[in-house]
N, C-alpha and C positions, 0 to 999 in steps of 0.2 A: 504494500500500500504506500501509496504516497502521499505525505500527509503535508497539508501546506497549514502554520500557524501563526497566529496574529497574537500578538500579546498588543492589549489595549492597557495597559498601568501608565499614568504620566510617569511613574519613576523608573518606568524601561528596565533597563537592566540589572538594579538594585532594589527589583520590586519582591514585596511576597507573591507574585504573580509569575515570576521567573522562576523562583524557588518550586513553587508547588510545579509547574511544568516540564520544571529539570526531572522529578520521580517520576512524573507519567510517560514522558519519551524516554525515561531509562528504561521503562515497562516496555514501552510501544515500540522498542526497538530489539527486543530480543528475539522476534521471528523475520530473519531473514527474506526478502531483501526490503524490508521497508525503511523508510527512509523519511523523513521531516525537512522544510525550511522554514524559517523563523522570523517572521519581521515585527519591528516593534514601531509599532505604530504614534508613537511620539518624535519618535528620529525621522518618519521619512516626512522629506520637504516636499515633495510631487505627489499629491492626491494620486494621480493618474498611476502609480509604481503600483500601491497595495491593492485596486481596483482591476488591473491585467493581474495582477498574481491571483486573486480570486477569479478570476474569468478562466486564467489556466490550467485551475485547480483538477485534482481528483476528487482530494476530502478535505473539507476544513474545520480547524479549530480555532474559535475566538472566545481569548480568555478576558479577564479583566477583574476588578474590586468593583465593589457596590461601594460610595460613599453616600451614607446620609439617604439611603433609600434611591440613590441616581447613578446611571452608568457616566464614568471620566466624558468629557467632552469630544476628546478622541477621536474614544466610541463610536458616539453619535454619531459624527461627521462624518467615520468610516460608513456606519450603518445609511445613511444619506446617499454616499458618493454610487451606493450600490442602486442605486433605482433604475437606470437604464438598464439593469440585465434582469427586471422583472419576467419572469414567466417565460427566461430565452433558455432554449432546447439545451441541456449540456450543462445545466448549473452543477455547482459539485455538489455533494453532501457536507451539510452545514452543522456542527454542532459548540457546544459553547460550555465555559470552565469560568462560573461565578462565584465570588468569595467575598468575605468581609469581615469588620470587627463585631461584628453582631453575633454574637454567641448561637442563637436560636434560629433553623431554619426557614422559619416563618417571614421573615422578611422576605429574600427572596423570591419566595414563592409567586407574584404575581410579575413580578419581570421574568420567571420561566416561561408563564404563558405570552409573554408578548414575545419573545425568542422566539419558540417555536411558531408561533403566527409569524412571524419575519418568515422564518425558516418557509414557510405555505405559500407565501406571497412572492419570494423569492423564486418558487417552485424547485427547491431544495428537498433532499430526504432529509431529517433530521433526525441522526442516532440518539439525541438526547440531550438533558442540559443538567453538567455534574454541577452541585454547590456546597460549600463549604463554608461553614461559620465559624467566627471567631479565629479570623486569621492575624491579623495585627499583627499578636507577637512574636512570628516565624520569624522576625530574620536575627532577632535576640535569645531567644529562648537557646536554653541547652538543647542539643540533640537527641537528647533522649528525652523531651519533650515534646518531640515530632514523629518520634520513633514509629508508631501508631499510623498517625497521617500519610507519613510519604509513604510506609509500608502498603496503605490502601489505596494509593496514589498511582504506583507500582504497580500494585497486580490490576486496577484499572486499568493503566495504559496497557500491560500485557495483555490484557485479554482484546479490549476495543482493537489492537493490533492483528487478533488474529479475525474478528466476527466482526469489526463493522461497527460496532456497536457497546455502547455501555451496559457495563452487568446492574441490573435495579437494587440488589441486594447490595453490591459494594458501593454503589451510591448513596443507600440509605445509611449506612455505614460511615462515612465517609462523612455525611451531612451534617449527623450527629442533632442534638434534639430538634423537633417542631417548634414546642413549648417546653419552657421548663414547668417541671411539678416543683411545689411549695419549696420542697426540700432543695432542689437545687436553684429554684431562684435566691433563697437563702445563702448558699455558696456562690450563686456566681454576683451577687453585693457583694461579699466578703473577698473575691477575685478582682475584682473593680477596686474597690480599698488598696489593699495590697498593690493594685496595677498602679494606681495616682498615686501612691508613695514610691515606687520605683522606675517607674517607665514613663511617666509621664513627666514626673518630677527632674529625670535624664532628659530628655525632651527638650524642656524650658531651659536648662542649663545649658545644655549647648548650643542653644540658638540666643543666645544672654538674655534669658526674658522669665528668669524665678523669681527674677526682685520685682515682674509685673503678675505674680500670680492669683492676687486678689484683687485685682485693679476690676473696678467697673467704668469703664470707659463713657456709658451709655447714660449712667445713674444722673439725673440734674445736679448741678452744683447746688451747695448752699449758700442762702445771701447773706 
């Protein structure tokens, strides 16, 4: 198979978008002779490049973050630039690798059905759309804190490698909750605490902005 992929992250190549895709084509690449190209869709300055590489596609993958419930700007504009190859003979199979800091799948969930409807209008097959929550702190976290992930990552890509298609069990897997139950909305406050005292509080320090951490910017002055 030949697999053409789009990484949509503005931070390219220093994305947790990069990260999570490096496991899936270490997957997707262990049955012979298949093969990947990778364009990151922040770097190219010619609309027109990513737009022929999808037109010459076989299969494609376009990944990206959810910020704040909206796909990067990119995105979009990649998803735009596609309109003239609506419903033309030879589109590839189109599927898609959404993630975010949102712990809970349920965000998600209704930007899958507007993918797959792209995917219709495109007249695309669509093998499916993987999601992953609470991605954030991929590219800090210890190893063995991803251990899990990329390992489901991995045998994703291996498998879609060989069928075409995503397996529904490793994606649900993979996805990790809907909703949290009581108990672990309880933990994942208590993960948020602990996140804003270390990763976020990093954050503001290196961009010199902890001595602005309680600033209300917006609050009226007093007279």
């Amino acid at each position: 198979m030949r697999l053409t992929v789009f990484n949509g992250s503005p931070r390219g190549k220093a994305s947790n978008t990069a990260i999570l895709l490096e496991h899936f084509l270490a997957g997707f690449s262990q049955k012979p002779p298949n093969k990947h190209e990778m364009f990151f869709l922040i770097r190219e300055k010619n609309p027109a490049g990513p737009v022929e590489a999808f037109r010459e596609a076989e299969t494609v993958l376009l990944a990206f973050p959810l910020y704040t419930d909206c796909m990067p700007a990119v995105v979009k504009a990649f998803i735009e630039s596609l309109e003239p190859l609506c419903g033309r003979s030879g589109n590839p199979a189109l599927g898609f690798l959404v993630h975010s800091g949102f712990p809970e799948s349920v965000h998600s969930h209704n930007l899958r059905r507007y993918l797959e409807k792209l995917s219709r209008r495109l007249g695309c097959r669509c093998p499916g759309t993987v999601i992953r929550g609470g991605s954030e702190g991929i590219r800090v976290q210890p190893e063995r804190m991803n251990r899990r992930v990329f390992s489901l990552l991995f045998e994703l890509g291996r498998v879609f490698g060989e069928t075409g298609r995503f397996d529904k069990q490793l994606m649900e897997k993979l996805a990790g909750p809907v909703r949290f139950s009581k108990l672990g909305l309880l933990g994942a406050r208590l993960g948020m605490k602990i996140g804003e005292l270390f990763y976020w509080d990093k954050q503001l320090k290196e961009h010199g902005a902890y001595h602005k951490r309680f600033a209300r910017p917006y609050e009226p002055e007093k007279q």
